[in-house]
N, C-alpha and C positions, 0 to 999 in steps of 0.2 A: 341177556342177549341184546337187548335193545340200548344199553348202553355201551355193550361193546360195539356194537354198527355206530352208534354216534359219536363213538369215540373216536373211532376208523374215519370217521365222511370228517371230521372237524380238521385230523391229522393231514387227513389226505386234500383238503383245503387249503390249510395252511401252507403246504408243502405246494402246493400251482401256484398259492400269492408271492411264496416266496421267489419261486423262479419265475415267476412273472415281474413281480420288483427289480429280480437282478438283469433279467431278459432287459427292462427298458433303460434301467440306468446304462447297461454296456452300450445299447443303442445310443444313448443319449451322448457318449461320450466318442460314439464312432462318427457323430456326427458334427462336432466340434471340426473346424477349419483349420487346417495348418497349412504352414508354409509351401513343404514339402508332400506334396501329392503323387502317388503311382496306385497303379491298377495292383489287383493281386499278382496278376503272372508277373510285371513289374518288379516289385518288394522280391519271388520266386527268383527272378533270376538273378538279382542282384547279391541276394545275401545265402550264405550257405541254410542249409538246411535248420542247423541249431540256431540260428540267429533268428531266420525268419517265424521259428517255433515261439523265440522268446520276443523279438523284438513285436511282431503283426497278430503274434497267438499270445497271447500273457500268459507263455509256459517260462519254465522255472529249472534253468540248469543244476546238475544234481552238484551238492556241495562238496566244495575242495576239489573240484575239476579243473577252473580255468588259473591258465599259467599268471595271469595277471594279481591273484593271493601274492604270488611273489613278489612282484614288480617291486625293485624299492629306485627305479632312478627318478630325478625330476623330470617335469614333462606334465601332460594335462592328457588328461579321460576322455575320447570324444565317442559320440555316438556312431555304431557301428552301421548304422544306416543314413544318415543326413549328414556327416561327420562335423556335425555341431560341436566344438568344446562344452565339456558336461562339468567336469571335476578337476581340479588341480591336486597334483601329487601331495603339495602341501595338507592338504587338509583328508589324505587317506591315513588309513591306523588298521590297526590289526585289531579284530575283533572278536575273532576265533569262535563264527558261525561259516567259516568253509564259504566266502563269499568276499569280495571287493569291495572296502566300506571308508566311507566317509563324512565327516562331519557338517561337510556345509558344501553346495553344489556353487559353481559360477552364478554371477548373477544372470539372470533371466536365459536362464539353460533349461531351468527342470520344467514342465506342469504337475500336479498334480489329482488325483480324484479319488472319490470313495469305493474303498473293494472290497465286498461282500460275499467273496466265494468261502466256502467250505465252513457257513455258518460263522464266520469272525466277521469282525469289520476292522479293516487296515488301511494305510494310505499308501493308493500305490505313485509312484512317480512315472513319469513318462517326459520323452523330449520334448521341449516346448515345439520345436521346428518341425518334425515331423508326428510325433505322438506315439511311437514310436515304446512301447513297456520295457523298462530299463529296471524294476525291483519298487521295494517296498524303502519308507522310511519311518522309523520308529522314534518313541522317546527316552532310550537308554544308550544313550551313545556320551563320547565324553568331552569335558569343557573344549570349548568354549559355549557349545551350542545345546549340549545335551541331546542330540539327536545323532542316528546311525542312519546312513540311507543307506543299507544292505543290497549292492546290484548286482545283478549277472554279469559275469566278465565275457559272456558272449554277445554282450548289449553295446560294449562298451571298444574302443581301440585308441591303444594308448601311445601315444608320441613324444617322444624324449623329448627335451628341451635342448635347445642347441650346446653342442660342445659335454652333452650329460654322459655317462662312462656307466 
């Protein structure tokens, strides 16, 4: 009996350190200064509902939803809340995780930090200008970079390039 209770209080310790760890690191990262600043009601009215979920919540569109899987014209990925340029068409690919993916983002478009939800530890990226949670990026994506930045296509808004069909 008495190491099942110690077993319980040790469990149950770990489990407050751990969302205490992840409690400060989110903090830590909401506190980081960008460009682009708005209030919540702000962010609320600006962007539809799914956006502000993924873009201000680090929620996570369900896969194979956004029309942008399709997209094949040229044109450049911008951020669906700061409309920073993120990604150029060039460097998207089909990676068939039901998600918008690409090899290499614009230079100094993305930031990134460490995300430790659901017991993994991943990188998630985010706009440099706003902060804004745009997905994850991994290291099985293919040459040049061997990386896939896997994003929500409701993070994202895409702009043909001139004269593109």
């Amino acid at each position: 009996m008495t190491n099942r209770r110690g077993l319980l209080a040790t469990a149950a310790a770990g489990l407050a350190g751990l969302g205490l760890w992840r409690a400060s690191e989110t903090a830590a990262a909401a506190e980081k200064a960008f460009e682009v600043v708005r209030s919540d009601a702000e962010w609320r009215r600006i962007l539809t509902p799914a956006q502000y979920d993924v873009l201000r919540k680090h929620g996570t569109e369900r896969a194979g939803t956004s029309p942008l899987n399709a997209e094949k014209r040229k044109g450049t990925y911008h951020c669906a809340g700061c409309e920073l340029p993120l990604f150029s068409s060039e460097t998207k690919y089909e990676s068939g995780t039901g998600w918008p993916s690409f090899h290499a983002p614009l230079d100094n478009a993305i930031g990134t930090s460490v995300d430790r939800a659901f017991f993994m530890t991943r990188t998630e990226v985010h706009c440099r200008r706003c902060g804004g949670h745009l997905g994850h990026v991994f290291d099985d994506g293919p040459p040049p970079t061997g990386k896939r930045y896997c994003m929500n296509g409701v993070a994202l808004k895409f702009v043909p390039a001139e004269g593109a069909a």
